[in-house]
C-alpha positions as a Markdown table, in Angstrom:
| # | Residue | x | y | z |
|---|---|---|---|---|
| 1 | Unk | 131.8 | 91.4 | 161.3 |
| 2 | Unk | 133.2 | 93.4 | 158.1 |
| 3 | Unk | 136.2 | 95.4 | 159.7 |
| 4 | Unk | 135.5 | 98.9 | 158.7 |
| 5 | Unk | 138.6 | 101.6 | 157.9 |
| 6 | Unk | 138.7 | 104.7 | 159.8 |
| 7 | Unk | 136.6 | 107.6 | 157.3 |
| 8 | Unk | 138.1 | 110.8 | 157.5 |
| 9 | Unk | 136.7 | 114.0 | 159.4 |
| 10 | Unk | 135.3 | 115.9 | 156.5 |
| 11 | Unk | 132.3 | 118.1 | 156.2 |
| 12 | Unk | 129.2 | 116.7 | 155.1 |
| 13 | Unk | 127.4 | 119.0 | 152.6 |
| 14 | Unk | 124.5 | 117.6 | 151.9 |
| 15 | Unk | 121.9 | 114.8 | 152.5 |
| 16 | Unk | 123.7 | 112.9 | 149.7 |
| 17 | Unk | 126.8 | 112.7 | 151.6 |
| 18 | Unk | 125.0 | 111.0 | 154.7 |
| 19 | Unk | 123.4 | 108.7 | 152.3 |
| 20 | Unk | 127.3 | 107.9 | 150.4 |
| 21 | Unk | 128.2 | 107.4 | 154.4 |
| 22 | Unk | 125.5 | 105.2 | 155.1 |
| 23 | Unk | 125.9 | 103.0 | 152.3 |
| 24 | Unk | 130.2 | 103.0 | 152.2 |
| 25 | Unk | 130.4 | 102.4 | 155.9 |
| 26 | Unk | 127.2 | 101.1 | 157.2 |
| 27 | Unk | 126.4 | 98.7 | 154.4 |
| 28 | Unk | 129.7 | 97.7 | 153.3 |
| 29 | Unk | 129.1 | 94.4 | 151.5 |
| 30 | Unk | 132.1 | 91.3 | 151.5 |
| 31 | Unk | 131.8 | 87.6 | 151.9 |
| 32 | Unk | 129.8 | 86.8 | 155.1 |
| 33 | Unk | 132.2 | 84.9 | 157.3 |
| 34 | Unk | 132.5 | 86.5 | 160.9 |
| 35 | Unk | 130.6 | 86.3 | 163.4 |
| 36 | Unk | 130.6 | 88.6 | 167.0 |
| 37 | Unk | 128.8 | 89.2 | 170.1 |
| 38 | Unk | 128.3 | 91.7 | 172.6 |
| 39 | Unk | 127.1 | 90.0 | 176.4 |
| 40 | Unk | 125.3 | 92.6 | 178.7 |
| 41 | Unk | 125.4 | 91.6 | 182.2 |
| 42 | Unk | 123.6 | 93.3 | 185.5 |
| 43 | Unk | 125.5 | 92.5 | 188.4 |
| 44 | Unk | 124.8 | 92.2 | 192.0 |
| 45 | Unk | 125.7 | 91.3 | 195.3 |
| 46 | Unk | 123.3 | 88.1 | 196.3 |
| 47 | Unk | 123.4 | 88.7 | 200.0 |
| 48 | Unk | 122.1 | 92.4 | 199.5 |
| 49 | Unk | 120.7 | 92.1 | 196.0 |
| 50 | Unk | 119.2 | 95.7 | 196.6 |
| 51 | Unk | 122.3 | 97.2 | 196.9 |
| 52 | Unk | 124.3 | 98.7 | 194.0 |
| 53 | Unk | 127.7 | 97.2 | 192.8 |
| 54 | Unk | 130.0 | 100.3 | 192.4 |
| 55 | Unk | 132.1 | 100.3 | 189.0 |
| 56 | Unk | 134.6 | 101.3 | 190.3 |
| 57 | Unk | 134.8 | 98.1 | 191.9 |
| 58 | Unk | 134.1 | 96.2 | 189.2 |
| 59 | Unk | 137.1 | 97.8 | 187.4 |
| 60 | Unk | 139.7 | 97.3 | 189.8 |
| 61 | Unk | 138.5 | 93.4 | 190.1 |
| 62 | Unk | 138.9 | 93.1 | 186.6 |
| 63 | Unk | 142.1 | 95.1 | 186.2 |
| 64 | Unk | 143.2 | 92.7 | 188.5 |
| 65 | Unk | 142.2 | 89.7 | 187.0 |
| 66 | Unk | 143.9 | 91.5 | 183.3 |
| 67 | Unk | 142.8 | 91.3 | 180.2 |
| 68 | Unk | 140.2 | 88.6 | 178.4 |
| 69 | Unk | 142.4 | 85.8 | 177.0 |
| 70 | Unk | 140.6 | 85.8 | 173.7 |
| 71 | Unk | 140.7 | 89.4 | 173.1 |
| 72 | Unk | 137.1 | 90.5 | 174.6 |
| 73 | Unk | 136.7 | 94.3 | 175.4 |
| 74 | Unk | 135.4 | 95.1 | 178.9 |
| 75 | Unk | 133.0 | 98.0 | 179.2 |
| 76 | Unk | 130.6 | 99.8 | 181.3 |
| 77 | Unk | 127.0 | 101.2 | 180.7 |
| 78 | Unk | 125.8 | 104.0 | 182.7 |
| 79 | Unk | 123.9 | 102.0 | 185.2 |
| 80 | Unk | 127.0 | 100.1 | 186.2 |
| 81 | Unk | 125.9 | 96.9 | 183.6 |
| 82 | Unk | 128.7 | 95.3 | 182.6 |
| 83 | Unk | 129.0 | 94.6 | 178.9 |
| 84 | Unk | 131.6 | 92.2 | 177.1 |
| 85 | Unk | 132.2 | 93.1 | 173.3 |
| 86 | Unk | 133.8 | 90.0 | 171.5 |
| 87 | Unk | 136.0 | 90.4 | 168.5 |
| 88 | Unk | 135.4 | 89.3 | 164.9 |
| 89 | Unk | 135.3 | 85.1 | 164.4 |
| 90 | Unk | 135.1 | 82.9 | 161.7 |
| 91 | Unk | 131.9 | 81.2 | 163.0 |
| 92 | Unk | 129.3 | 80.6 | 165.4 |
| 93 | Unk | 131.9 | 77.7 | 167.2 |
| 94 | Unk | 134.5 | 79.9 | 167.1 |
| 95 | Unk | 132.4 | 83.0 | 168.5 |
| 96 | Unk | 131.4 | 80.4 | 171.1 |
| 97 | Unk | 134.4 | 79.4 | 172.3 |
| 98 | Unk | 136.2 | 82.8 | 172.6 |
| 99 | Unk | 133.4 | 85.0 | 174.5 |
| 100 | Unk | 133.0 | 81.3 | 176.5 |
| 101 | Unk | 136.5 | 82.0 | 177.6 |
| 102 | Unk | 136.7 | 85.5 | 178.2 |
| 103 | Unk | 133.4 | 85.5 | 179.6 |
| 104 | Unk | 134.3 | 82.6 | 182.2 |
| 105 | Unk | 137.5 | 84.9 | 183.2 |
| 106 | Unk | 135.0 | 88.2 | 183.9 |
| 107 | Unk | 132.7 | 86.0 | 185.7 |
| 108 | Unk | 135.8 | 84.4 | 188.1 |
| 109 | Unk | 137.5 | 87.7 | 188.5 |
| 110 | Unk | 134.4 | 89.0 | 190.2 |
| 111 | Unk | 134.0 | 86.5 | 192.7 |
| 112 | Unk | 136.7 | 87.3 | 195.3 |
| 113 | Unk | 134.3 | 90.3 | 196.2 |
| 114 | Unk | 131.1 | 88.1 | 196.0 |
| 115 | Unk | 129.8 | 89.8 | 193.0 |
| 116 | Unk | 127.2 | 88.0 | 190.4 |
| 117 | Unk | 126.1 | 88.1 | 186.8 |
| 118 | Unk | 122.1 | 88.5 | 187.2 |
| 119 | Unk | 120.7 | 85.5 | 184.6 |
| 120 | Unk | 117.9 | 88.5 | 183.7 |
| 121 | Unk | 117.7 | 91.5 | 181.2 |
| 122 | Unk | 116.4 | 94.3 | 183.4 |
| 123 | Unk | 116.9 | 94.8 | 186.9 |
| 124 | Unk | 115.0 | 92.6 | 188.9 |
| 125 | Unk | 115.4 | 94.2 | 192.5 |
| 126 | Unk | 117.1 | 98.1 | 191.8 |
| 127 | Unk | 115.2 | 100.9 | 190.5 |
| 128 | Unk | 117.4 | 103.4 | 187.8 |
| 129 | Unk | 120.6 | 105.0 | 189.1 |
| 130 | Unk | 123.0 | 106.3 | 187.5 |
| 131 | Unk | 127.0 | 105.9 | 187.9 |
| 132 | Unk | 129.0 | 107.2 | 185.3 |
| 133 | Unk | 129.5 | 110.8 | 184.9 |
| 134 | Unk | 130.0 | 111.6 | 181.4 |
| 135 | Unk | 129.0 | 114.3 | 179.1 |
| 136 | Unk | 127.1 | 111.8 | 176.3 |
| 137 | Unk | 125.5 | 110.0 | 179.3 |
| 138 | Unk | 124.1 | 113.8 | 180.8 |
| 139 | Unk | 122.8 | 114.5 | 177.5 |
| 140 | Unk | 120.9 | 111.7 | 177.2 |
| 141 | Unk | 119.6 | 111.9 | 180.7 |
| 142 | Unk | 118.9 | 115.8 | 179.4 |
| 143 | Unk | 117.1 | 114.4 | 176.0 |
| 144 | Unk | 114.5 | 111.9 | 177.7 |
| 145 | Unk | 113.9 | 114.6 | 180.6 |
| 146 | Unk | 112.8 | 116.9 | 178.3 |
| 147 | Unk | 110.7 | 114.0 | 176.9 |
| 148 | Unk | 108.9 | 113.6 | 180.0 |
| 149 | Unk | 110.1 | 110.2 | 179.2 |
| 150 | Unk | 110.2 | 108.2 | 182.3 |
| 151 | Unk | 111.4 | 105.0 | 180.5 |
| 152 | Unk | 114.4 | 106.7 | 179.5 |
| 153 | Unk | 116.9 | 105.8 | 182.7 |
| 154 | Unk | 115.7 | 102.3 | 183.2 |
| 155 | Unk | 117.0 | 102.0 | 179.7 |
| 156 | Unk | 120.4 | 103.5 | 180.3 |
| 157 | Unk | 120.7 | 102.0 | 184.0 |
| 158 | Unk | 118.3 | 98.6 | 184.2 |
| 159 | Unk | 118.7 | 96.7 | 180.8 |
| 160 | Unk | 120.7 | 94.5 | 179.4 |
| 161 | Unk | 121.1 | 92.3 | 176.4 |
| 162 | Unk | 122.7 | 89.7 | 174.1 |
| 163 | Unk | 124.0 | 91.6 | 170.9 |
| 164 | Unk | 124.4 | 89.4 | 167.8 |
| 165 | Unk | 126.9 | 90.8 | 164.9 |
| 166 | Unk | 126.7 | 89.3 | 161.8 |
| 167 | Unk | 128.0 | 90.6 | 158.7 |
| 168 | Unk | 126.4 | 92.6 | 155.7 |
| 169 | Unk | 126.2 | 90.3 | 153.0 |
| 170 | Unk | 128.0 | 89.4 | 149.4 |
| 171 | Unk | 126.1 | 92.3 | 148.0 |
| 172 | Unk | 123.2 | 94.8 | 148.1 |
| 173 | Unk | 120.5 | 92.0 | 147.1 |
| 174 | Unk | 122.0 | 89.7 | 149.9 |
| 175 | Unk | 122.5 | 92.7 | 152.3 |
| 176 | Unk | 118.5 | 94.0 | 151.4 |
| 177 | Unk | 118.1 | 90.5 | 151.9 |
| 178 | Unk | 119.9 | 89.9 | 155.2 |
| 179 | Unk | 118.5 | 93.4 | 156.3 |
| 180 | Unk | 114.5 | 92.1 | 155.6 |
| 181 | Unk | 115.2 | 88.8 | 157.2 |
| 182 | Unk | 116.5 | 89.9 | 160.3 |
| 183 | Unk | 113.3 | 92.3 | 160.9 |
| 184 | Unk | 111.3 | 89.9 | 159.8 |
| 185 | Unk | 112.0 | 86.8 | 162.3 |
| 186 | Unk | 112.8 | 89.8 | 165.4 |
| 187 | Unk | 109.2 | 89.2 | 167.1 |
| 188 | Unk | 109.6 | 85.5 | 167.1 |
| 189 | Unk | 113.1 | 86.0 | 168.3 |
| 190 | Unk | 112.1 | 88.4 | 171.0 |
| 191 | Unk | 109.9 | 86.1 | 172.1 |
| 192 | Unk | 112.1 | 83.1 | 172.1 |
| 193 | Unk | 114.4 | 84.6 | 174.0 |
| 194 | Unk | 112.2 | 86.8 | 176.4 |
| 195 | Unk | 113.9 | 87.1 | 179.7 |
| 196 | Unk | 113.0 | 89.8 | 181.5 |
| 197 | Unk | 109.4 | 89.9 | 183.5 |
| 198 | Unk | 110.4 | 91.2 | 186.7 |
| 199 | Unk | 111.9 | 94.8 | 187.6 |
| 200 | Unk | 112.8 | 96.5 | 191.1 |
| 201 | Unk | 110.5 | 93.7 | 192.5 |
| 202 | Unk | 107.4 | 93.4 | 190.7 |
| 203 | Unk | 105.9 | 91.5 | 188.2 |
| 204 | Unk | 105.5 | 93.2 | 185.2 |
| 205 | Unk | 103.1 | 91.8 | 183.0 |
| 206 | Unk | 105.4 | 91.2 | 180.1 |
| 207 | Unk | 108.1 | 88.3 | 179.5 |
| 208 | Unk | 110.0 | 90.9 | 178.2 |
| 209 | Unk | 110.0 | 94.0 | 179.9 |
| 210 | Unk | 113.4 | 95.4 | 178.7 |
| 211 | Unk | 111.7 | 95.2 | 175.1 |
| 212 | Unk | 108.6 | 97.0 | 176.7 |
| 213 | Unk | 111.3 | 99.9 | 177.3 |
| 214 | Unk | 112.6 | 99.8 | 174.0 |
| 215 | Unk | 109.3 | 100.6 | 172.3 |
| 216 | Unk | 108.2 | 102.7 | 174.1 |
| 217 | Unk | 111.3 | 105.2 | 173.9 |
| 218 | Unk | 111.5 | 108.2 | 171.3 |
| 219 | Unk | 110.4 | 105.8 | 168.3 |
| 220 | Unk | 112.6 | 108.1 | 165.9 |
| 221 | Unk | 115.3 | 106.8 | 167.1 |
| 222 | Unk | 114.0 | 103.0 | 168.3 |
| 223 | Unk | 112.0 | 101.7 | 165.8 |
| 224 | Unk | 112.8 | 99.5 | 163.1 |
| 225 | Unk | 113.5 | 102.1 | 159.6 |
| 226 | Unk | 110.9 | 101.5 | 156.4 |
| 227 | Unk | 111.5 | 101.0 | 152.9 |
| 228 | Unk | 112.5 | 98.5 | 150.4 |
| 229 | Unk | 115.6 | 99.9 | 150.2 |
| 230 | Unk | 118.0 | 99.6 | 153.2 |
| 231 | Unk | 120.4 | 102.0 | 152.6 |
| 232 | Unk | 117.7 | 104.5 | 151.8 |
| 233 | Unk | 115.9 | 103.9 | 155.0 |
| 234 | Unk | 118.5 | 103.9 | 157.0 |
| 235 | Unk | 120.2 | 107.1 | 155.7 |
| 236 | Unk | 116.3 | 108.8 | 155.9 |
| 237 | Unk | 116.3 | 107.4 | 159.8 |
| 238 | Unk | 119.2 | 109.4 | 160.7 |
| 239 | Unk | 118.7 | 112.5 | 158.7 |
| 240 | Unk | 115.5 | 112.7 | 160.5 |
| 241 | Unk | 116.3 | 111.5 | 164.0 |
| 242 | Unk | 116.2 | 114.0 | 166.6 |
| 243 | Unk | 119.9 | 115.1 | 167.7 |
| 244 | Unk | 120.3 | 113.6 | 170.8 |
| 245 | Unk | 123.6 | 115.6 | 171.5 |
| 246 | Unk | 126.4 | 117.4 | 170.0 |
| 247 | Unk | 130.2 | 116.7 | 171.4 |
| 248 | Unk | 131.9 | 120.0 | 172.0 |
| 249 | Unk | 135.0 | 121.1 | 173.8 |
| 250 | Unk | 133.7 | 121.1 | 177.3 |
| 251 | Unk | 130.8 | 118.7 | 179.0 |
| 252 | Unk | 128.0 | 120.4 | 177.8 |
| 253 | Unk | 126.9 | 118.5 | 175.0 |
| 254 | Unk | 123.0 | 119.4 | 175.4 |
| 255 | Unk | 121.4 | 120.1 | 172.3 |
| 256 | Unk | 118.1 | 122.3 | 171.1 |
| 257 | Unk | 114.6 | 120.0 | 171.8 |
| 258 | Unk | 113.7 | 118.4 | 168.3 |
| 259 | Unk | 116.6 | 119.5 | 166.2 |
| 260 | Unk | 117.1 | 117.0 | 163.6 |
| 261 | Unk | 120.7 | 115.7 | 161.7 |
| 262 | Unk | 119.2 | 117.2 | 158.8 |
| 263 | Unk | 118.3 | 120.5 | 161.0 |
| 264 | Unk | 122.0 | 120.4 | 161.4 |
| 265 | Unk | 123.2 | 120.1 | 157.5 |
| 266 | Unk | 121.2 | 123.6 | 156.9 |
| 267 | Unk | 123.5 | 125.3 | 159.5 |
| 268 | Unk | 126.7 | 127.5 | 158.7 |
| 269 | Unk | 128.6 | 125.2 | 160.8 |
| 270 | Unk | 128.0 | 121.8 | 159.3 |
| 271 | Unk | 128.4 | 118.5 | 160.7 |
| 272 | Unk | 131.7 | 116.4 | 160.1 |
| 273 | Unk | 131.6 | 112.5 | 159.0 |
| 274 | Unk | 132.4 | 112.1 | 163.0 |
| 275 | Unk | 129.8 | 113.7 | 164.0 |
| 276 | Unk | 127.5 | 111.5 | 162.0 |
| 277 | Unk | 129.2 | 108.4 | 163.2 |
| 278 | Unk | 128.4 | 109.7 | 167.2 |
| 279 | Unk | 125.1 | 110.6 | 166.0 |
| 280 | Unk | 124.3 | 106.9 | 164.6 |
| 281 | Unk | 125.2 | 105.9 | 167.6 |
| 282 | Unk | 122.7 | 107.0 | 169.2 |
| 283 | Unk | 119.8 | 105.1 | 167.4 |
| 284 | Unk | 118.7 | 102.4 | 168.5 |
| 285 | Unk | 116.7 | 100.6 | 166.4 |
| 286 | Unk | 116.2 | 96.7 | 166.4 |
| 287 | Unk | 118.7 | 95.9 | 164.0 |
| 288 | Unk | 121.7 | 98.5 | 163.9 |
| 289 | Unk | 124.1 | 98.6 | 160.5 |
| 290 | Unk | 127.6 | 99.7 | 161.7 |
| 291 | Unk | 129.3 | 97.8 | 158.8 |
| 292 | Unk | 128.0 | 94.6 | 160.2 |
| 293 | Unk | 124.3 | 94.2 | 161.6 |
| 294 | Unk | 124.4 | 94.9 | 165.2 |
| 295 | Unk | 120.9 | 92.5 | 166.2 |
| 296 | Unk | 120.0 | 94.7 | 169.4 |
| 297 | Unk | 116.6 | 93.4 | 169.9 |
| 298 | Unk | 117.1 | 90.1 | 172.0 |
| 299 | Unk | 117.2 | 90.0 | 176.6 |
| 300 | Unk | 120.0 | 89.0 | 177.6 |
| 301 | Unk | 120.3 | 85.2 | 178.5 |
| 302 | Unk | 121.0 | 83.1 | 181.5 |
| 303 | Unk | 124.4 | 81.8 | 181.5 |
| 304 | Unk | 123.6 | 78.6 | 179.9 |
| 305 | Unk | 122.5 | 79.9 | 176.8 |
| 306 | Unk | 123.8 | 83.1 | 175.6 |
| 307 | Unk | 125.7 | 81.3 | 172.9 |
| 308 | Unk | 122.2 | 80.0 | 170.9 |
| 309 | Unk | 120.5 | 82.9 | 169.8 |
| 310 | Unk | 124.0 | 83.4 | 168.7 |
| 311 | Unk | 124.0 | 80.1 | 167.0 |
| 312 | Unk | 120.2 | 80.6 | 165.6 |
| 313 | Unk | 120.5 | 84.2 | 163.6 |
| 314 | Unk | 123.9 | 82.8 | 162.4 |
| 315 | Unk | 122.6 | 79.4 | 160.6 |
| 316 | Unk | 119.1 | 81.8 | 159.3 |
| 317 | Unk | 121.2 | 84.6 | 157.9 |
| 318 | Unk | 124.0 | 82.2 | 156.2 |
| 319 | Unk | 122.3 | 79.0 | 155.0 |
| 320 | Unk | 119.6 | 80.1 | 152.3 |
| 321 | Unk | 117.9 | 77.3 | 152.6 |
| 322 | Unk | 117.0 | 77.7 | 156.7 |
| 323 | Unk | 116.3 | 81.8 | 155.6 |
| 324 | Unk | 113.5 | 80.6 | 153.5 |
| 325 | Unk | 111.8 | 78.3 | 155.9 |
| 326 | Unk | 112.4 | 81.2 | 158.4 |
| 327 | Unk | 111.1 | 84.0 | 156.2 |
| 328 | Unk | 108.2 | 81.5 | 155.4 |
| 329 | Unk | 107.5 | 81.1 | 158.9 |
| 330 | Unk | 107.5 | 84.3 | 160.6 |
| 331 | Unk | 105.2 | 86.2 | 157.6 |
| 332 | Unk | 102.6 | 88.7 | 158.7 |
| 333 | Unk | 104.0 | 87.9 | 162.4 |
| 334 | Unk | 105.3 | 92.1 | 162.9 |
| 335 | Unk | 103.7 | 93.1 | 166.3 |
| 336 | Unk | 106.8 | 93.5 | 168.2 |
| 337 | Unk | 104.8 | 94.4 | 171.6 |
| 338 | Unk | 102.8 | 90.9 | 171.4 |
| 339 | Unk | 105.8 | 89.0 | 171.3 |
| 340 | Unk | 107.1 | 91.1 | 174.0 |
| 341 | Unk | 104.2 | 90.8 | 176.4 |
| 342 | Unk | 103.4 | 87.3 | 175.4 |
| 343 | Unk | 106.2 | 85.9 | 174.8 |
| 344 | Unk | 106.0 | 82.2 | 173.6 |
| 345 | Unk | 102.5 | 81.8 | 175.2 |
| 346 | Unk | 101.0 | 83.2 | 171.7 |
| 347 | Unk | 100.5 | 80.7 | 169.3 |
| 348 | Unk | 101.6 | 81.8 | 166.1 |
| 349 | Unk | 104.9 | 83.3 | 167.4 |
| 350 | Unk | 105.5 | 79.7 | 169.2 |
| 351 | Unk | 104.9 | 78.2 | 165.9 |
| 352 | Unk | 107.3 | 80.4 | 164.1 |
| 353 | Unk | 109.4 | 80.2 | 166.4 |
| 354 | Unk | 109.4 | 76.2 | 166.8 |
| 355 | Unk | 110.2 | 76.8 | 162.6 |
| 356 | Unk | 113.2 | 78.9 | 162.9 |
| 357 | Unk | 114.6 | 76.3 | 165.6 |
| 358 | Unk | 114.2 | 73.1 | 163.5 |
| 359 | Unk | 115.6 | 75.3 | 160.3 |
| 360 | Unk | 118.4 | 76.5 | 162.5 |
| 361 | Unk | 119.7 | 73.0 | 163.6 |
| 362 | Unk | 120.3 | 71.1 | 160.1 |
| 363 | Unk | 121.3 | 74.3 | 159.0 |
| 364 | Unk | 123.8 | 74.6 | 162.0 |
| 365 | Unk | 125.2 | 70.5 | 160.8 |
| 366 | Unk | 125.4 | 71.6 | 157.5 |
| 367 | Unk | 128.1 | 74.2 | 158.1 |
| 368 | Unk | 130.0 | 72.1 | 160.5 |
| 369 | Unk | 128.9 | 73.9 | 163.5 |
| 370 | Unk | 130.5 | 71.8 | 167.0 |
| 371 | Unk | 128.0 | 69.2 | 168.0 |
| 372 | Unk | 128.0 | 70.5 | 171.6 |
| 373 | Unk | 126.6 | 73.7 | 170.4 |
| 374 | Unk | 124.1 | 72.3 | 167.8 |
| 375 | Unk | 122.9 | 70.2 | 170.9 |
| 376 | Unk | 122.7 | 73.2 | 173.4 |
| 377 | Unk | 120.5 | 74.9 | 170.6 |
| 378 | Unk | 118.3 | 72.0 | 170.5 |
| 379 | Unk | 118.0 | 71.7 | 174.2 |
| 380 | Unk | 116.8 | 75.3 | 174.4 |
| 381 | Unk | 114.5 | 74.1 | 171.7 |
| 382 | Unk | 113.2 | 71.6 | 173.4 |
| 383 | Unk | 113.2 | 72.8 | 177.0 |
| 384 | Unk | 111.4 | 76.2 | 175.9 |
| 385 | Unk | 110.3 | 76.8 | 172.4 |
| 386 | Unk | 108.5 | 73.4 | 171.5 |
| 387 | Unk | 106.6 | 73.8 | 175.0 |
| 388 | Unk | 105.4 | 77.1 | 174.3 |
| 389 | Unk | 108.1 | 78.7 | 176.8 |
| 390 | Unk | 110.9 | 81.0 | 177.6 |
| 391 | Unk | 113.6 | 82.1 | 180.2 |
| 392 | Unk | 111.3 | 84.5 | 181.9 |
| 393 | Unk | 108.9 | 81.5 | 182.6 |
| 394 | Unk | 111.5 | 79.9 | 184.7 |
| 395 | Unk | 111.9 | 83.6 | 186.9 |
| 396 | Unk | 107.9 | 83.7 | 187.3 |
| 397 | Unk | 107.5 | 80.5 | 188.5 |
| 398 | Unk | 110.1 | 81.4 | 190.6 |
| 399 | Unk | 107.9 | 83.9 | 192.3 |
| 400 | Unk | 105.8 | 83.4 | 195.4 |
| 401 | Unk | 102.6 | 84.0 | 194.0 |
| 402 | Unk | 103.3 | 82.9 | 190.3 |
| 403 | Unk | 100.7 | 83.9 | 187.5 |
């Protein structure tokens, strides 16, 4: 990831300035080198898996256990998920390693209470609750109420993911470039890496169910943004995203139904670069630009193989020659909700997908990627992709009456 300076609190005056935002901060172009992850985890008790794991449990088991070794931040989403945020490294081996580490130290510091990491991205046994008590959180509760938009709280309380940060690119062509291959290998990658068919106890019909939630959310502020420009369509997506809140003094930080950023801009009291910045934040489209590309569209993984998709975006976004045979691969494949439902058991996204993979891997050697983590991404290849499979096979055969 491209560390970004802090920007300064001024006024925006215009839809220009958003755009100069967007493309100083967002887009900020440098040699790609770094490589970061964020690791979502539901967690449970496996002796009464229906029963809710109270954070503030979690925190003082962790507070105990003090800080990740390898410089890991520890966080909490509103359902009580826990979520891991790595720091910036030089590489896929080196991202590895260090969220291996600090990962293995939040897993171990949880077990004196008998708490788990769930090897699922939505909540397999719990219906939405929520835990934290915070102003952002009961806006957002207040925006998808007045949605009618039931989907809403299993987002913010049942999902969880694998986060991939990868940085910009040299320059606008490579970032546009970066930018369109990302989107364009996502549905194959969803599917890949689908892990989520069961919630609060039923099947669901979809391998993954926590990208079922995603679509079918607020689209303003989930889908993926269009144009050939990036910067453009990315600084349009915001100015025209529903506010989702506004922080004030206080812990009312409702806001008006369907008042837009650029709603906002036309007011006396115009917004501040900070309030853009807490406003981006609250889109969540498949790919995210924060000054890296935050890749927010994959389930979170079993234990075993959160590092490959990792691995996998890494070697397709760096090594031009893999990006081709990618970009090759996964044309006219863009129906995100096939891939979701599906999974690997469609065809042409297990062909793609099977493409990316055998890209990936000589693409991973030629870098001088560790051996042990080319070989794990070949074993996932192998065990789930080449068969036409993925994690959230294993969970429904794992059912008693499996499909």
């Amino acid at each position: 990831m491209t560390v970004v300076g802090r920007d300064t609190t001024e006024r925006l005056r215009d839809c220009a300035d958003v755009r100069g935002f967007v493309e100083r901060v967002c887009f900020k172009t440098g040699p790609p080198e770094l490589v970061g992850a964020e690791l979502e985890w539901l967690v449970g008790f496996p002796d009464a898996p229906a029963e809710p794991v109270p954070i503030p449990l979690l925190r003082d088991l962790l507070d105990a256990a003090g800080p990740p070794p390898r410089g890991s931040t520890v966080t909490y989403e509103p359902g009580g998920q826990l979520e891991l945020s790595s720091p910036a490294f030089r590489g896929a081996t080196a991202c590895w390693l260090g969220m291996t580490e600090d990962a293995t130290h939040v897993r171990r510091a949880l077990e004196p209470a008998g708490v788990v990491l769930l090897d699922t991205a939505i909540d397999p046994f719990r219906l939405p609750r929520r835990q934290l008590a915070h102003p952002r959180y009961d806006a957002m509760e207040a925006y998808f109420d007045e949605l009618d938009d039931s989907l809403g709280p299993v987002m913010m309380t049942s999902t969880a993911s694998v986060q991939v940060n990868l940085d910009i690119g040299t320059d606008r062509d490579d970032a546009t470039r970066r930018w369109r291959l990302l989107h364009r290998v996502g549905p194959a990658m969803v599917a890949a890496f689908a892990n989520s068919p069961v919630h609060a106890g039923r099947d669901t019909g979809w391998r993954s169910a926590r990208q079922r939630v995603w679509q079918g959310l607020d689209p303003a502020r989930t889908a993926a943004p269009v144009g050939p420009d990036p910067v453009a369509a990315w600084a349009g997506y915001a100015l025209d995203a529903p506010l989702m809140l506004r922080q004030r003094d206080g812990d009312d930080w409702r806001v008006r139904p369907k008042a837009t950023f650029r709603d906002w801009l036309a007011e006396p009291d115009r917004p501040t670069t900070e309030d853009l910045r807490l406003h981006l934040s609250t889109l969540f489209p498949p790919v995210r630009p924060r000054g890296w590309f935050e890749v927010r569209y994959l389930d979170a993984q079993p234990w075993r193989w959160w590092p490959v998709p990792v691995a996998v975006l890494t070697a397709l976004l760096d090594d031009p020659v893999a990006g081709d045979a990618a970009d090759r691969a996964c044309a006219g494949l863009d129906d995100w909700a096939v891939a979701a439902r599906d999974g690997l058991a469609d065809p042409a996204l297990q062909a793609a997908a099977a493409a990316c993979f055998d890209a990936a891997l000589p693409a991973l050697l030629r870098s001088g990627e560790h051996p042990r983590l080319v070989s794990l991404v070949a074993e996932f290849r192998d065990r789930y992709v080449r068969p036409g499979r993925s994690p959230a096979d294993d969970s429904l055969d794992d059912l008693p009456e499996a499909r």
